[in-house]
C-alpha positions in Angstrom: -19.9 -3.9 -2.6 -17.7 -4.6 0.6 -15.0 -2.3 1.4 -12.7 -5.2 0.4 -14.2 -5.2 -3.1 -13.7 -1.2 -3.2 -10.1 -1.2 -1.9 -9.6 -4.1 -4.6 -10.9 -1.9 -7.3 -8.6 1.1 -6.9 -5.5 -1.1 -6.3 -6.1 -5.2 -7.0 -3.5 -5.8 -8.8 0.5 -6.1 -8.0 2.0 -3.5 -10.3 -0.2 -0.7 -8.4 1.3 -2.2 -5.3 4.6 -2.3 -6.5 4.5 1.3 -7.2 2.9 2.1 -4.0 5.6 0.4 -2.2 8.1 2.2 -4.2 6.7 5.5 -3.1 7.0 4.5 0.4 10.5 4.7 0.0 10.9 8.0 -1.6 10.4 6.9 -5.6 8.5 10.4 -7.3 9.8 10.2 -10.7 8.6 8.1 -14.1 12.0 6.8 -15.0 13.0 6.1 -11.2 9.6 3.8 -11.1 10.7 2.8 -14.4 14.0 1.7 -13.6 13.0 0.4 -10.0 10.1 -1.9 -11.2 11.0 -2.6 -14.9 7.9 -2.5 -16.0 6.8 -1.7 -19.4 5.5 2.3 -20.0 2.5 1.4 -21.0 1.2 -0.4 -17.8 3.5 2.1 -15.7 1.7 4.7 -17.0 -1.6 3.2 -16.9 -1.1 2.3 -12.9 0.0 5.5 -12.2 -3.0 7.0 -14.1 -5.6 5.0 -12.1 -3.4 5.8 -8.7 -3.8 9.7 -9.3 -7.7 9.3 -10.6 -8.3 7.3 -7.3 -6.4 10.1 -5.2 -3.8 7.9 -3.8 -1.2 9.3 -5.8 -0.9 13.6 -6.6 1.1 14.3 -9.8 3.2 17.5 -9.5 5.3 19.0 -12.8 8.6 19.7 -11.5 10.4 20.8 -15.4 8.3 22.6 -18.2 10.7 21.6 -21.3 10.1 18.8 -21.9 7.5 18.6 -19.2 8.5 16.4 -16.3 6.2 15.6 -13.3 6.7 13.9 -10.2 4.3 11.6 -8.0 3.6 12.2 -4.0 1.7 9.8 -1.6 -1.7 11.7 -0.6 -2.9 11.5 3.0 -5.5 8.9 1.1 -2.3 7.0 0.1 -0.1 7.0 3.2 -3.3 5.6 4.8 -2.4 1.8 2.8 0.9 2.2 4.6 -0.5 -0.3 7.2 -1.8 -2.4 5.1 1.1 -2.8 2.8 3.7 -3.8 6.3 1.2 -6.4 7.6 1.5 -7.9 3.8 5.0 -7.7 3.7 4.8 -9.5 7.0 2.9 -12.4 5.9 5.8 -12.6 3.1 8.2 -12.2 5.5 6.9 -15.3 7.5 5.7 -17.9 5.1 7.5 -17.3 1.4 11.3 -16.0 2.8 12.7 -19.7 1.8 14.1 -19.9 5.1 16.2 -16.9 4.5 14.6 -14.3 6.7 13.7 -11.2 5.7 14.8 -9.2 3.1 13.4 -5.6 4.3 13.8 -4.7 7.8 11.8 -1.6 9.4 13.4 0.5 11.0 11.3 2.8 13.5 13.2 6.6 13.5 11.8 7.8 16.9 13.7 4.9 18.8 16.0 3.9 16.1 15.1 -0.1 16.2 14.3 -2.6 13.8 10.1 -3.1 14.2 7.7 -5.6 13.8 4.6 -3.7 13.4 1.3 -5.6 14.5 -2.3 -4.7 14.2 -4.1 -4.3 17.9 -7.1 -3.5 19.3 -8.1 0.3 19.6 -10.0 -0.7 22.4 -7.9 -2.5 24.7 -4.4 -3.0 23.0 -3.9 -6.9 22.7 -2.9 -8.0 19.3 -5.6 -8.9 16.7 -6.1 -12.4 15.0 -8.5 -14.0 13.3 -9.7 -16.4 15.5 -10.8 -13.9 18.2 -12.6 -11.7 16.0 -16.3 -11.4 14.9 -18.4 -9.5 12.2 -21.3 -7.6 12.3 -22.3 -5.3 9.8 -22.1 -1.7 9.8 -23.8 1.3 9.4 -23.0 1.2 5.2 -23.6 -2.3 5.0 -25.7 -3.1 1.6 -28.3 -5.8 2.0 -26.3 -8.7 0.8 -23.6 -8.3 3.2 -25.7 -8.9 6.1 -25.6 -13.1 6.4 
């Protein structure tokens, strides 16, 4: 299994992205995800289930009667936060209708509306498909390597 297929396994399908995007911007509570998403308890509570099994999500009770608990991002789930901008990116440039956005980012240190991108580590310059290449890694399993 690829680390694609493992990231897909812990959160393939769009209500756990939903709620992961809601967290980003500050949901913790059942009923707010509730109200937010309208999604049926059932599968709310199955997604956030699975989020807290796969540690993306930390369940904390903030009432004892009745009990009450809240949901934070983990370091394990703050790491999608990439992810989940360069996907709302992609939306942003081929499904907004012509409309243009409808979430802008705004970055707090220098209090501007931002466009992140994915670069390099190495030398800076923006990343695209066309000018990268694969090799397999050190965890590759034998019917990765091609």
């Amino acid at each position: 299994m690829d680390s694609i297929e493992r990231v897909l396994s812990q959160v393939g399908d769009a209500w756990t992205f939903l709620i992961l995007r809601e967290a980003f911007f500050g949901v913790r509570r059942f009923d707010q995800f509730q109200t937010t998403l309208a999604a049926a308890p059932n599968i709310l509570t199955d997604r956030l289930k699975k989020l807290v099994a796969n540690g993306l999500l930390q369940r904390h009770q903030y009432l004892e009667r009745p009990p009450r608990f809240e949901y934070g991002l983990t370091e394990k789930g703050v790491d999608l936060y990439p992810a989940i901008v360069l996907l709302m990116r992609w939306g942003d440039r081929w499904l907004d209708e012509d409309k243009g956005p409808p979430l802008l980012l705004m970055h707090r240190p220098c209090g501007k509306v931002s466009q992140p991108v994915l670069v390099c580590d190495q030398c800076a310059e923006p990343i695209n498909a066309r000018d990268m290449d694969w090799k397999p890694g050190p965890g590759a399993e034998p019917s990765v390597v091609r």
